[in-house]
N, CA and C of each residue as an Amber inpcrd file, in Angstrom:
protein
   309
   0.8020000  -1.1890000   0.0000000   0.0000000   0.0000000   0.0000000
   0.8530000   1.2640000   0.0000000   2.1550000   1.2550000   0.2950000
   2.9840000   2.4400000   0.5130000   3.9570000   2.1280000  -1.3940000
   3.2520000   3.0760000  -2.0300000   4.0880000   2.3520000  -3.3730000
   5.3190000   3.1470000  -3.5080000   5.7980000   3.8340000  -2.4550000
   7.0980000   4.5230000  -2.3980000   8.2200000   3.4190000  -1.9110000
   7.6930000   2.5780000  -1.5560000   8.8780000   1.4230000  -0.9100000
   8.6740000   0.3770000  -2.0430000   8.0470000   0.0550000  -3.0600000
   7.6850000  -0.8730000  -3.9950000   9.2270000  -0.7950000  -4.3180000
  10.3480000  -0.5130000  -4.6390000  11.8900000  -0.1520000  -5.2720000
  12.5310000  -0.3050000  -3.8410000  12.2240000  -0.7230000  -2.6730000
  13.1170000  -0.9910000  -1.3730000  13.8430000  -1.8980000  -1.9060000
  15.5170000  -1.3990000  -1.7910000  15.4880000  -3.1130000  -1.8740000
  15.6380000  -3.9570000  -0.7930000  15.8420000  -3.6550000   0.4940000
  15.4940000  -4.7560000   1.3660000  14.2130000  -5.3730000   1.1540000
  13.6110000  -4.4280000   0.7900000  12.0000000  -5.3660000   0.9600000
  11.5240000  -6.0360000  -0.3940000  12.5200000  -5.9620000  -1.3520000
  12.4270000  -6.8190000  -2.0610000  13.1610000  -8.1480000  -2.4420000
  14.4430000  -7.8570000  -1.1750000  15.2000000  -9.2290000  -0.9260000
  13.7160000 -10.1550000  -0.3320000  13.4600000  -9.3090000   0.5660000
  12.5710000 -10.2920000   1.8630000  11.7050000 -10.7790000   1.3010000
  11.3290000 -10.3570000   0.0600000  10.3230000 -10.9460000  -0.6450000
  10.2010000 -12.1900000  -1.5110000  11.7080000 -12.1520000  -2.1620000
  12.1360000 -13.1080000  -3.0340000  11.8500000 -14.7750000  -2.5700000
  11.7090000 -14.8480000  -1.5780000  11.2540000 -16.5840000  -1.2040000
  10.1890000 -16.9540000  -1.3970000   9.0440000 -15.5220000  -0.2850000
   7.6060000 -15.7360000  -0.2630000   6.8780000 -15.8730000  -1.4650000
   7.6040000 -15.1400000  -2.5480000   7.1870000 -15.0080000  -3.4290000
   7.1990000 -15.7890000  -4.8900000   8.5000000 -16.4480000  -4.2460000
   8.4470000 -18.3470000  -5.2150000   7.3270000 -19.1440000  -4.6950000
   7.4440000 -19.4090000  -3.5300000   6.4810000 -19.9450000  -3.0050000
   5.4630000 -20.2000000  -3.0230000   5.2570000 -18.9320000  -3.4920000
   3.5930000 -18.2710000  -3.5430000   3.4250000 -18.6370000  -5.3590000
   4.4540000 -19.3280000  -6.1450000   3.9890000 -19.1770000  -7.5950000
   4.0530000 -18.2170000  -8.1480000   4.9890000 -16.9340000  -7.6610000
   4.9350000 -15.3460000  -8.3550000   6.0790000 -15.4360000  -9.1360000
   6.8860000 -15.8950000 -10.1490000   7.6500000 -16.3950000 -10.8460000
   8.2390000 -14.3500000 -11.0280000   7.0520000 -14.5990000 -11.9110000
   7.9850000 -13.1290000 -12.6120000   8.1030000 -12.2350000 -11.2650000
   7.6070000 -11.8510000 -10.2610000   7.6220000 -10.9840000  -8.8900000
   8.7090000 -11.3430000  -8.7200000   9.4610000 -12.4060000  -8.5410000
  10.6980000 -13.1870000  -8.2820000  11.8220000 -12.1430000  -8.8790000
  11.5300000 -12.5850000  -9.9870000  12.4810000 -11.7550000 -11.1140000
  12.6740000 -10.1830000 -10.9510000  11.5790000  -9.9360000 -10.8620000
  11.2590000  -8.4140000 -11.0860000  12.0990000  -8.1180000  -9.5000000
  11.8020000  -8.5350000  -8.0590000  12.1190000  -8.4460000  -7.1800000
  14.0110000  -8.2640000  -7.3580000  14.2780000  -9.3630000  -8.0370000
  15.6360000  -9.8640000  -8.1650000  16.4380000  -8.8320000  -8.8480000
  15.6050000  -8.2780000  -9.8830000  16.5330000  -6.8990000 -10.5750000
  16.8470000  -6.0760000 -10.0030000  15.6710000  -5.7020000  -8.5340000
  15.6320000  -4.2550000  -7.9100000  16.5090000  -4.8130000  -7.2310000
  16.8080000  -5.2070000  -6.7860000  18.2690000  -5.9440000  -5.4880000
  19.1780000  -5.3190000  -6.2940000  19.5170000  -6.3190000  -7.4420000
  20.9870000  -6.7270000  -8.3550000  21.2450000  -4.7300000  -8.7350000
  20.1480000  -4.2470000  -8.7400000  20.3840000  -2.5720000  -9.5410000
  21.0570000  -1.6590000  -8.4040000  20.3840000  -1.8670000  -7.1110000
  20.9280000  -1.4670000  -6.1420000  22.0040000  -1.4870000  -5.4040000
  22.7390000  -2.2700000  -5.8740000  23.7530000  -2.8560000  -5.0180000
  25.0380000  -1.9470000  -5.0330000  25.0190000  -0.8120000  -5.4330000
  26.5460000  -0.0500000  -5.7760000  25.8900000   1.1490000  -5.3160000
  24.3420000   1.2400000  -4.5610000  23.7530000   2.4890000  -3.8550000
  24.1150000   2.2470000  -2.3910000  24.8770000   1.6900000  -2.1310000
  25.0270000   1.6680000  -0.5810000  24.3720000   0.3840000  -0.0890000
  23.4660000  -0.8570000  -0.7900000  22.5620000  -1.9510000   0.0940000
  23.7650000  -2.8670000  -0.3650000  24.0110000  -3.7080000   0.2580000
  25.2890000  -4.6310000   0.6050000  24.7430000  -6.1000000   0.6960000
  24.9670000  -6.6300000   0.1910000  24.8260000  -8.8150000   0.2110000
  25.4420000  -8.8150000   0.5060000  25.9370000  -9.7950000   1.3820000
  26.9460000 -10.8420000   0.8480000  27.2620000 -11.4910000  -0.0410000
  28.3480000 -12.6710000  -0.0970000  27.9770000 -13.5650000  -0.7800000
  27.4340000 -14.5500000  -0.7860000  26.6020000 -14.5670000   0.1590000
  25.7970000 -16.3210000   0.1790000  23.8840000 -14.9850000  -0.4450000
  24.0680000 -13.8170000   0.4790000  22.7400000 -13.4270000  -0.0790000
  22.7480000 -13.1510000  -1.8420000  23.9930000 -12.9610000  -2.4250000
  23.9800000 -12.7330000  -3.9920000  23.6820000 -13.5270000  -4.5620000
  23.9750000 -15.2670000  -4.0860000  23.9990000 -16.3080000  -4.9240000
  22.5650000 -16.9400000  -4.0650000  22.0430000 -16.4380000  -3.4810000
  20.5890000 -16.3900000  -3.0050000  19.6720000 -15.7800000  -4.1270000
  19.9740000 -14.1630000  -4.4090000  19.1510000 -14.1460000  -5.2040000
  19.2500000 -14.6120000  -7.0440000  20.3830000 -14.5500000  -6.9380000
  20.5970000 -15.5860000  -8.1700000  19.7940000 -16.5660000  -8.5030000
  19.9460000 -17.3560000  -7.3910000  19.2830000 -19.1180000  -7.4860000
  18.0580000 -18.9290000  -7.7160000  17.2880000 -18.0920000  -6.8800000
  15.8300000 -17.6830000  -6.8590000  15.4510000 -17.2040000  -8.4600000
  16.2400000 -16.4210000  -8.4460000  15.7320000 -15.1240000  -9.6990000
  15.6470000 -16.5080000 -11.1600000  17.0190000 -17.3320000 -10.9330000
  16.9910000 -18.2470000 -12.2160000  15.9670000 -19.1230000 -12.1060000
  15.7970000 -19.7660000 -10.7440000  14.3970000 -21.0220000 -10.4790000
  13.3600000 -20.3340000 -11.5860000  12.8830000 -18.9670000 -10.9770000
  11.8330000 -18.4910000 -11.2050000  11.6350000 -18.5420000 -12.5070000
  12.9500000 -18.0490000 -13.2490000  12.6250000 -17.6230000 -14.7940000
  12.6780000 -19.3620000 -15.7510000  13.3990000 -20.2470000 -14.9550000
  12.6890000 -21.0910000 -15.8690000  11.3730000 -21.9400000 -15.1290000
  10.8310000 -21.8310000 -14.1530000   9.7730000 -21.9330000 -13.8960000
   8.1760000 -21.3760000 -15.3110000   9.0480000 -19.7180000 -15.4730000
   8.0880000 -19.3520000 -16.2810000   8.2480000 -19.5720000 -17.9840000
   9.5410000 -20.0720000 -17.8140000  10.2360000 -20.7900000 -19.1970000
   9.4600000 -21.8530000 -19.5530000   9.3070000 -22.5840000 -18.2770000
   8.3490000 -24.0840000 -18.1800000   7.0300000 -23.7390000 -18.4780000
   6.3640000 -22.7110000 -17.9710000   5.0120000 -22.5480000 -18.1100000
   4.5220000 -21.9440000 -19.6780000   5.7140000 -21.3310000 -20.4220000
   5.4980000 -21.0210000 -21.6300000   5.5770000 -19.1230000 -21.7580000
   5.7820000 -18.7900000 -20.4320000   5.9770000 -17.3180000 -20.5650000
   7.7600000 -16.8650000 -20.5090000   7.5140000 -16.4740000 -21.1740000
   9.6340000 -15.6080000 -21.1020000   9.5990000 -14.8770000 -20.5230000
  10.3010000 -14.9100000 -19.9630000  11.2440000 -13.8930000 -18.7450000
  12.6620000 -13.7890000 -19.5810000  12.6250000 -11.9620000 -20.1240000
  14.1200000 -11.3960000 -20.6090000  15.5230000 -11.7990000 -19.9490000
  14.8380000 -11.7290000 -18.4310000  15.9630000 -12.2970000 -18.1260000
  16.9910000 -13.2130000 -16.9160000  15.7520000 -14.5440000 -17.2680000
  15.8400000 -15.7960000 -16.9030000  17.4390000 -16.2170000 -17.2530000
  17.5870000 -16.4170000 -18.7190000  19.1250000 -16.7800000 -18.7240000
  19.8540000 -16.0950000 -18.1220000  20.0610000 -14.6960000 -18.1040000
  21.0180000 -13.7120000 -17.0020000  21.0810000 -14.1680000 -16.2810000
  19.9080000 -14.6410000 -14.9320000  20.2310000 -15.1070000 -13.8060000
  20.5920000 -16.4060000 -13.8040000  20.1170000 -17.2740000 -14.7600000
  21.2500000 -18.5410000 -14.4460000  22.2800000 -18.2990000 -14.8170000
  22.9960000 -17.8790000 -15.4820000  24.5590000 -17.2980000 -15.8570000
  25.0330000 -16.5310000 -14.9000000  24.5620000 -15.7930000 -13.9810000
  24.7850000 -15.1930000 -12.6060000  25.0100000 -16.5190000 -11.6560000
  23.9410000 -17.3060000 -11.5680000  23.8650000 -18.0170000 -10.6050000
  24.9850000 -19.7140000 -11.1010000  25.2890000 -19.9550000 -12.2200000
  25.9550000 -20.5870000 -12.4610000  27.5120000 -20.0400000 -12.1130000
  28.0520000 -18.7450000 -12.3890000  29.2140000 -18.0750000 -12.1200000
  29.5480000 -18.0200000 -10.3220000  28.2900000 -17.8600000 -10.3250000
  28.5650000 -17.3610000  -8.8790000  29.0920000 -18.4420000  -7.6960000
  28.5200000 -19.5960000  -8.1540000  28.4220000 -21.1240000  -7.8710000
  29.8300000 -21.6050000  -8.2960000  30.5030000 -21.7260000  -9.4200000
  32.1680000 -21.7630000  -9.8720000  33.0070000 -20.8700000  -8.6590000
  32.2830000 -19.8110000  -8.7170000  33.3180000 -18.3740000  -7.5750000
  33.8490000 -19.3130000  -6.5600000  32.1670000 -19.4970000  -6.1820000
  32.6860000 -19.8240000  -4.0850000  32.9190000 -21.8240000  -4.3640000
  33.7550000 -21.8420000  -5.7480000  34.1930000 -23.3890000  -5.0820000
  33.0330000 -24.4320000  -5.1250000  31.6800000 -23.8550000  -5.5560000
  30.7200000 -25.0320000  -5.1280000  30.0650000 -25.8950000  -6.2020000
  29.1940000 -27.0600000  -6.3040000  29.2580000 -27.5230000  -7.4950000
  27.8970000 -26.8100000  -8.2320000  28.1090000 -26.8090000  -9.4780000
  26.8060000 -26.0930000 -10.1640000  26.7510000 -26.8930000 -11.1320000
  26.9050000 -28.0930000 -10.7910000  25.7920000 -28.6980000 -12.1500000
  24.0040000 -28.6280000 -12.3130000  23.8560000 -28.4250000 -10.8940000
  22.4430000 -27.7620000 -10.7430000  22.1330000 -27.0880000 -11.6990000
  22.2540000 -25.8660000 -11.2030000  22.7500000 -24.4850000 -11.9120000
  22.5780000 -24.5660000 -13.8640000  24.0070000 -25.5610000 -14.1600000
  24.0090000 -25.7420000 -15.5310000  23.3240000 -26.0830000 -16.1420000
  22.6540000 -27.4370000 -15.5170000  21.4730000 -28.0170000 -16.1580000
  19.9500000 -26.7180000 -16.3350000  19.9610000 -25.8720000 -15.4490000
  19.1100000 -25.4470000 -15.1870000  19.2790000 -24.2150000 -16.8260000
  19.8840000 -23.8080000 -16.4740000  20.4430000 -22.8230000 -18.0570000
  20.3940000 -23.6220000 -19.3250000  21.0020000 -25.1030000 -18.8410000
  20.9550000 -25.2180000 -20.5400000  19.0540000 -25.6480000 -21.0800000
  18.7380000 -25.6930000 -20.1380000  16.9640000 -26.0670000 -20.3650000
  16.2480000 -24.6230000 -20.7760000  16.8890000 -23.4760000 -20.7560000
  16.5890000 -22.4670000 -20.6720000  17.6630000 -21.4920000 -22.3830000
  18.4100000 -21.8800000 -22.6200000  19.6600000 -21.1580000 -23.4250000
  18.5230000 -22.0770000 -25.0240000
């Protein structure tokens, strides 16, 4: 109801779970940009919250890949979330598989 905070991005980190959850695929996404845009304004991740919203933002977009709607930019975030996954050492064949169903 306050559409001045709709661009928070904390409150659009906090959102990013409820909002898979809930089946909001593209909210996901859309949520996931306002984070990723913000991040050189002073709001700070880590790295486990970056490759958080990564994972999310990519689920989502091929979620809506699956359902037959495109999301611009579903592959971005698996290519985020696949990189990000190589960074910290961890395995991303998840990840890969998930992009190449999507590329």
């Amino acid at each position: 109801s306050y559409s001045e905070l709709r661009n928070t991005p904390q409150l659009n980190f906090a959102g990013i779970k409820p909002a898979y959850d809930q089946g909001r695929y593209a909210a996901v996404v859309n949520r996931a940009n306002v984070v990723w845009k913000n991040l050189d304004k002073g709001y700070r991740l880590n790295n486990t919250d970056r490759t958080f919203v990564a994972e999310f933002a990519c689920r989502a977009g091929v979620q809506q890949h699956l359902q037959g709607t495109e999301s611009g930019d579903h592959e971005k975030w698996c290519q985020i979330w696949v990189d990000r996954l190589r960074h910290e050492g961890k395995d991303a064949t998840e990840a890969e598989n998930l992009l190449e169903q999507v590329e």
